[in-house]
KEZA-802987 format. One record per residue (C-alpha): residue in three letters; z, y, x. Coordinates in steps of 0.1 Angstrom, whole numbers, padded with zeros to 4 digits, always signed. Example, Ala and Ser with C-alpha at 12.3 -4.5 7.8 and 13.67 -1.06 7.14 Angstrom:
BEGIN
ala+0078-0045+0123ser+0071-0011+0137
// end
This chain:
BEGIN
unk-1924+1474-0832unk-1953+1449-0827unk-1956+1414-0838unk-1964+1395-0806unk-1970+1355-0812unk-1956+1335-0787unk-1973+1302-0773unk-1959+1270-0773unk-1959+1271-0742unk-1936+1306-0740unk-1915+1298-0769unk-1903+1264-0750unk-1891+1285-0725unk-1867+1306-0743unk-1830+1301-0740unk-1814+1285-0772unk-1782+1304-0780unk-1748+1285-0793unk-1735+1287-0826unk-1708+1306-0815unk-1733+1328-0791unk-1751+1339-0821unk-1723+1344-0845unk-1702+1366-0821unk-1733+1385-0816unk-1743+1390-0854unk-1705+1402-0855unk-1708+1432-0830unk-1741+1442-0844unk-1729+1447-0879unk-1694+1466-0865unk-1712+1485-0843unk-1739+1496-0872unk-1715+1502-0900unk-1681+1507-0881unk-1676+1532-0912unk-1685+1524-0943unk-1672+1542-0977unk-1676+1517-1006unk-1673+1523-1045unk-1674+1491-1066unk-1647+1469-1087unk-1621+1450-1077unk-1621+1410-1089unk-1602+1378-1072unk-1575+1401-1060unk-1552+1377-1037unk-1516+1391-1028unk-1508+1362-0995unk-1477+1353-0989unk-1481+1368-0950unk-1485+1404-0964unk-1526+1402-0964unk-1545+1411-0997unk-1578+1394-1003unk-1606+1406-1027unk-1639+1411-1036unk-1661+1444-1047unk-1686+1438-1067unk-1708+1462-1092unk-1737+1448-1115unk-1759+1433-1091unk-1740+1428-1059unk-1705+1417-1044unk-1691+1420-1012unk-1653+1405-0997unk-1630+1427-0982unk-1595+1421-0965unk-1569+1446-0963unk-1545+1436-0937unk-1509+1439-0944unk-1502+1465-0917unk-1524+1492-0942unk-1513+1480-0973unk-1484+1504-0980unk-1507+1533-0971unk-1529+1529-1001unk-1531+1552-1026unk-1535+1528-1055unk-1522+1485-1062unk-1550+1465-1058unk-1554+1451-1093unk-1578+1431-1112unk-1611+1450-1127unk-1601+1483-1108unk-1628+1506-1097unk-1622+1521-1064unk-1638+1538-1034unk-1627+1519-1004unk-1635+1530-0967unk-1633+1508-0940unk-1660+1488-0916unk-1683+1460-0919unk-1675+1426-0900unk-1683+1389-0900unk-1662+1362-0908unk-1681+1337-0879unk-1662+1301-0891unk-1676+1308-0926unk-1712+1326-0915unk-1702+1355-0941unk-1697+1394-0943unk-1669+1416-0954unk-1654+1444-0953unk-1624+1453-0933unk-1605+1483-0958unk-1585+1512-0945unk-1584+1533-0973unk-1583+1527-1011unk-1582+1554-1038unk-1590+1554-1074unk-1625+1560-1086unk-1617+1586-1112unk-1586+1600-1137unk-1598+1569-1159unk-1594+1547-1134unk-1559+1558-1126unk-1549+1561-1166unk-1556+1527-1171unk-1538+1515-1141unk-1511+1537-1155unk-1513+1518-1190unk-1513+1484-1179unk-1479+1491-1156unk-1465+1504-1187unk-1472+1477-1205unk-1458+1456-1181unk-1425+1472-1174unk-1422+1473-1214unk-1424+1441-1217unk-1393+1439-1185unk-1370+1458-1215unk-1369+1488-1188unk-1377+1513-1218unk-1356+1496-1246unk-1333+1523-1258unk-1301+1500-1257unk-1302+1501-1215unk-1300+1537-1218unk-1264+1553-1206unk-1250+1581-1225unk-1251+1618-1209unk-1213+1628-1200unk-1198+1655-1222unk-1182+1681-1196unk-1192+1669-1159unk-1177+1682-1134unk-1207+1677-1107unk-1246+1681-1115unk-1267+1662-1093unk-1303+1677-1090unk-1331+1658-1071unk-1361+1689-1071unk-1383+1711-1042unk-1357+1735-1028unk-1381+1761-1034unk-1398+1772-1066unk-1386+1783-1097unk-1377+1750-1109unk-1346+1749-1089unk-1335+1788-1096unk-1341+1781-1134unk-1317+1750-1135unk-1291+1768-1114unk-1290+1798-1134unk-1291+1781-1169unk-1258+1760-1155unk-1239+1793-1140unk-1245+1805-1175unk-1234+1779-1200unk-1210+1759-1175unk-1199+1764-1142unk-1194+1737-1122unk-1210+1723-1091unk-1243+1713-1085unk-1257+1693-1053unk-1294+1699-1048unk-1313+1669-1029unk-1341+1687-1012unk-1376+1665-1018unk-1414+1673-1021unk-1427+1669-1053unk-1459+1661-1051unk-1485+1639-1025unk-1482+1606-1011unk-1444+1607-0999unk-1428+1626-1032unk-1424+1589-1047unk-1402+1576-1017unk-1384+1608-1015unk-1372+1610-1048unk-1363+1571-1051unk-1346+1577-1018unk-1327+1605-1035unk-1318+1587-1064unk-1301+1559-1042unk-1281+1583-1025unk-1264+1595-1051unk-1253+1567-1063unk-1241+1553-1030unk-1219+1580-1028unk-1182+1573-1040unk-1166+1605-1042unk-1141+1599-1012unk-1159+1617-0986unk-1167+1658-0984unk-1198+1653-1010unk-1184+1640-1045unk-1203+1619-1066unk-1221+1636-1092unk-1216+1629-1131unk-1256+1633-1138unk-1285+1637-1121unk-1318+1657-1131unk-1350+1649-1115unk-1371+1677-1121unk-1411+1694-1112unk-1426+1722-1123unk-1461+1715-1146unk-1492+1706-1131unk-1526+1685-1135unk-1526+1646-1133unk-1534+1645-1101unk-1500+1665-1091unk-1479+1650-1112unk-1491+1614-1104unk-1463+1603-1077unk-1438+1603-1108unk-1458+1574-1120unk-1451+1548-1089unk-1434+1517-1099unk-1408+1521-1070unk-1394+1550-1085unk-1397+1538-1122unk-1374+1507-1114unk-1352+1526-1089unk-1344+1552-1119unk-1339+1522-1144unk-1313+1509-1121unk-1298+1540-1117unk-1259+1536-1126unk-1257+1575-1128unk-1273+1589-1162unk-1299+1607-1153unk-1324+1633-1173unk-1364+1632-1164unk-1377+1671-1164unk-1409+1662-1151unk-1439+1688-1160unk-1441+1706-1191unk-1435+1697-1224unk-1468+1676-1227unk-1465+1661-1198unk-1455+1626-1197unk-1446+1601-1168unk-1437+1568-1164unk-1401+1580-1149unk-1396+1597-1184unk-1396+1561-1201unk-1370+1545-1183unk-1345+1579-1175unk-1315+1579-1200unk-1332+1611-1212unk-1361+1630-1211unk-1362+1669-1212unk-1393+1689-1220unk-1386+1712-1193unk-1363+1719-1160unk-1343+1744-1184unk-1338+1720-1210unk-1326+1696-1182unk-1299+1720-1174unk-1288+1725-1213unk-1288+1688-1222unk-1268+1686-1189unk-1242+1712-1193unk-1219+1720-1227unk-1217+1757-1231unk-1183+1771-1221unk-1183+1796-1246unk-1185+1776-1279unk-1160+1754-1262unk-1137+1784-1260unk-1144+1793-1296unk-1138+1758-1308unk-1104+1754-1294unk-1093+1784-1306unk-1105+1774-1341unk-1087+1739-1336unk-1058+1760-1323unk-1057+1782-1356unk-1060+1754-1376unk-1036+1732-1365unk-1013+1761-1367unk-1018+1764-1404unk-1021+1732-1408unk-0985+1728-1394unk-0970+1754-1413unk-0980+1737-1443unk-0963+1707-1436unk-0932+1723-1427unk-0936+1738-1458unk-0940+1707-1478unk-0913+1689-1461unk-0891+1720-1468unk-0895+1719-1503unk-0895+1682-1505unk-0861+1681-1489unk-0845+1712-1513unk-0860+1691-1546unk-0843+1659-1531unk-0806+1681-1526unk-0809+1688-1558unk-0812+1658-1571unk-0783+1642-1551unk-0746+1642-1564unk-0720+1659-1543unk-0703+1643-1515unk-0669+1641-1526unk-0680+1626-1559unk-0698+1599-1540unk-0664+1590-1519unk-0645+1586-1542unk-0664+1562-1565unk-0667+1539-1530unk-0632+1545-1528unk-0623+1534-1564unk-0645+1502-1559unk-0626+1494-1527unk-0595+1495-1544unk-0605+1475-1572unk-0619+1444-1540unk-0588+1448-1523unk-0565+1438-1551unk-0584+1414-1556unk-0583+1396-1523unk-0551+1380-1523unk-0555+1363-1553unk-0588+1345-1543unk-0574+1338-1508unk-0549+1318-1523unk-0569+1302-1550unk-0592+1291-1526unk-0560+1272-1503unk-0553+1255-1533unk-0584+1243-1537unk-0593+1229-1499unk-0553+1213-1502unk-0565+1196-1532unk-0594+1183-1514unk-0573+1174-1482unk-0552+1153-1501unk-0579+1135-1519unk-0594+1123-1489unk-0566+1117-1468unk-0555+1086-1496unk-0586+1067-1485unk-0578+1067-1447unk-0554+1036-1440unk-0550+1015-1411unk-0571+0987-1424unk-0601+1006-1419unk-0601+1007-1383unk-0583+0969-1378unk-0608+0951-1398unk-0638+0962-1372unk-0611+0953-1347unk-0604+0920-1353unk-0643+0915-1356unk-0660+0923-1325unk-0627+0911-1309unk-0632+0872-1327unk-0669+0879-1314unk-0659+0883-1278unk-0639+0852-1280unk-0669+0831-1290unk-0693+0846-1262unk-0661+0841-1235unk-0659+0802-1244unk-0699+0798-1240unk-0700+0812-1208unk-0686+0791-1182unk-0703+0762-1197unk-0732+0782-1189unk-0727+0787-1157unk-0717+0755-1142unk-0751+0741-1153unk-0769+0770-1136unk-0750+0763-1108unk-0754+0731-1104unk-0790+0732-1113unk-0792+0757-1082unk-0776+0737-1059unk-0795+0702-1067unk-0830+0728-1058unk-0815+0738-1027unk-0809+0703-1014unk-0847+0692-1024unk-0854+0723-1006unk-0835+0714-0978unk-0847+0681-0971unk-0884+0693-0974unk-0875+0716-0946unk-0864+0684-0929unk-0893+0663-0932unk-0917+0696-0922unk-0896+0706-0893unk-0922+0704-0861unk-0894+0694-0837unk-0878+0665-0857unk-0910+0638-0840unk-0893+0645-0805unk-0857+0634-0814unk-0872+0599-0818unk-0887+0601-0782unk-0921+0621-0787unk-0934+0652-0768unk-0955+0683-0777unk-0984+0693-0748unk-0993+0727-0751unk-1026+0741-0726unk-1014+0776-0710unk-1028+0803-0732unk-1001+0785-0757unk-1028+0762-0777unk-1013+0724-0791unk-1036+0698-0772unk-1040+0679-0799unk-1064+0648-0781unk-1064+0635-0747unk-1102+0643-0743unk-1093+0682-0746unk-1082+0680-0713unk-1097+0685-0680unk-1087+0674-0644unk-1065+0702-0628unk-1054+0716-0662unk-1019+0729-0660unk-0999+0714-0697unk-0962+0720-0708unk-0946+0694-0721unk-0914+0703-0746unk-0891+0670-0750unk-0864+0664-0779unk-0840+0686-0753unk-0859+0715-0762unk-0867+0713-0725unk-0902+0722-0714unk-0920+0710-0679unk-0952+0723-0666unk-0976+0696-0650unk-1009+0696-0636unk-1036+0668-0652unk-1042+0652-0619unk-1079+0630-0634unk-1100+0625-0661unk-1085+0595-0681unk-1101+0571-0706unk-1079+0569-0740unk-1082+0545-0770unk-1076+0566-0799unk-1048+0549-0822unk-1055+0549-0863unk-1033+0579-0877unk-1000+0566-0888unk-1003+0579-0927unk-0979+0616-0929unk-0952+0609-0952unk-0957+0632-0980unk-0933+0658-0985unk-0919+0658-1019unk-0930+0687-1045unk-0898+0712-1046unk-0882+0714-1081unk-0894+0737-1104unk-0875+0766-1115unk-0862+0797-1100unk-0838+0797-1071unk-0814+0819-1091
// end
């Protein structure tokens, strides 16, 4: 391409482009020159939204780029975005036009190497240590003899064969396999799922619930053994209320799941032995408990044999024994009468004692005073009542003649009338009323007339005649 100046002239001319114009258009140049882009760098400002979206940059020594991951792809990467990560992210390039900058839109997101992953791996353990998921007290004891086996493994391999014949030989009883994949991107989620399902179960439908459950996979590299290290599946095992034994790998193999299982097993066979008793030696050993409870029962007969013949011989004969009870009953009956009528003689003795002291003054003396006493209150109390009588009585007449001199109807016996309005009101003044107002008049009859106010009418009020003042009522109580 050649540089061609423009004139002033020329470059006048030209058609100015909007903000937005040239944004958008920046925008479908970059998407359309790097609509793929695979990106290796480490991952800083990693922002979990609360809409599902995660936020971060990539950055190496000398350069850093944003990227989104929308929440629609966030379950379908392979690693947790986490702080100082370093990854290899694929994805496009795009603009962010309100804020004139670049990102990058990720699909994909895998660990950048096995030290990558291992130190991912270290810092979730160290987490979920410091949760108390690996404490030893959490962990449930395995059950001595179960009755069902629950086994959580790919149906096909040797894993599975190995546990089931190691089970047929030391214990039969029955074992439920729960079919899963065991390795890739969907083992985690199958085995979690497994692990639930067991222990929804409740025993009252055709599958029973199973006593323990082994989770177990064959050896393999890092890489294939890596799904036993997903968090979903550690804390789903952890919460498991069914014991349950980690057979993951080989011997030096470890996983997270083997931290927080009730037990961990070296290999699928051990599993199956840690799992199961072996019938045999339980034969053997209650036959040896049988034997030696036997013995152990004969000797006590034994001993309580010999323990009852030393105590015969030590005991008198029976008749012997009778009649020595009989001779002291003899001797206690002959002696009864006698202290039968001692002891008559003696209560007599006391009867007559006492009975001197009772004489008829004792009960005429309280007598004659509570009946002197009853005299003395009988002559006090009519007194007593004649002056509350008349007391009473000289109250109700003040009473009475307050009633008199209060009575509203007592004015019209001396030739005065009351003028009530309609609606019941006293009419107190002449000015109160208006022409055409209907009154009623009550006289000292107690007859009342209606009449009709036929004009206005012009009245000298009169000085008030002073009330005569009704006279305090007695103090005291009416009775």
């Amino acid at each position: 391409m050649t540089d061609v100046a423009l004139t002033p002239e020329e470059t006048g001319n030209a058609k100015p482009y909007s903000v937005s114009e040239l944004a958008f258009a920046l925008k479908r140049t970059l998407e359309d020159a790097y609509g793929f882009v695979r990106l290796r760098g480490e991952l800083s400002k990693v922002t979990n939204h609360s809409n599902g979206h995660v936020y971060l940059t990539i950055k190496d020594e000398r350069a850093a780029i944003d990227g989104v991951v929308w929440k629609g792809q966030v379950r379908g990467l392979q690693v947790r975005p986490e702080q100082g990560l370093e990854v290899i992210v694929t994805g496009k390039i795009t603009t962010y036009p309100q804020g004139s900058r670049y990102q990058i839109v990720i699909e994909t997101m895998e660990p950048a190497g096995i030290g990558a992953l291992l130190a991912q791996l270290e810092r979730l353990k160290a987490r979920l240590a410091a949760e108390g998921l690996f404490e030893p007290s959490r962990k449930q004891p395995l059950p001595t003899m179960p009755a069902v086996v629950g086994v959580i493994t790919s149906p096909t391999g040797a894993v599975i064969r190995d546990i089931l014949h190691r089970i047929r030989d030391r214990w039969p009883c029955r074992v439920i396999v729960w079919p899963v994949v065991v390795q890739g991107d969907a083992a985690a989620g199958q085995v979690a799922a497994a692990i639930r399902g067991f222990n929804a179960l409740d025993g009252s439908g055709p599958v029973p619930r199973p006593d323990v459950l082994i989770v177990a996979r064959g050896g393999g590299s890092v890489e294939d053994l890596w799904a036993f290290n997903d968090e979903a599946l550690a804390r789903t095992a952890a919460e498991s209320a069914i014991p349950l034994i980690s057979a993951v790998g080989h011997e030096t193999d470890t996983t997270l799941i083997d931290f927080v299982s009730d037990r961990r097993a070296p290999t699928p066979t051990a599993a199956a032995e840690m799992a199961t008793p072996v019938l045999a030696e339980l034969k053997g050993l209650m036959s040896d408990l049988g034997g030696r409870l036997h013995r152990s029962g004969g000797r006590v007969v034994d001993d309580r044999s010999g323990r009852i013949e030393a105590a015969d011989r030590a005991l008198r004969r029976a008749p012997d024994l009778l009649r020595l009870a009989e001779q002291r009953f003899d001797i206690v009956s002959g002696r009864l009468g006698a202290g039968l009528a001692r002891n008559a003689a003696v209560h007599e003795r006391e009867l007559v004692r006492v009975a001197s002291r009772l004489t008829p003054l004792l009960l005429q003396r309280p007598q004659a005073t509570q009946k002197l006493r009853l005299d003395t209150l009988t002559a006090r109390l009519r007194p007593s009542i004649d002056r509350r009588l008349e007391r009473l009585s000289e109250r109700l007449e003040s009473l009475a003649k307050l009633y008199a001199s209060v009575d509203p109807d007592r004015p019209l016996q001396r030739g005065f009338a009351r003028v009530a309005r309609a609606d019941g009101g006293l009419v107190r003044a002449g000015e109160a009323l208006k022409a055409g107002e209907t009154v009623a008049i009550t006289f000292g009859d107690r007859v009342t007339r209606q009449a009709v106010i036929d004009g206005e009418s012009t009245t000298t009020p009169r000085p008030a005649r002073p009330r005569p003042r009704a006279e305090p009522p007695p103090q005291g109580d009416l009775f």
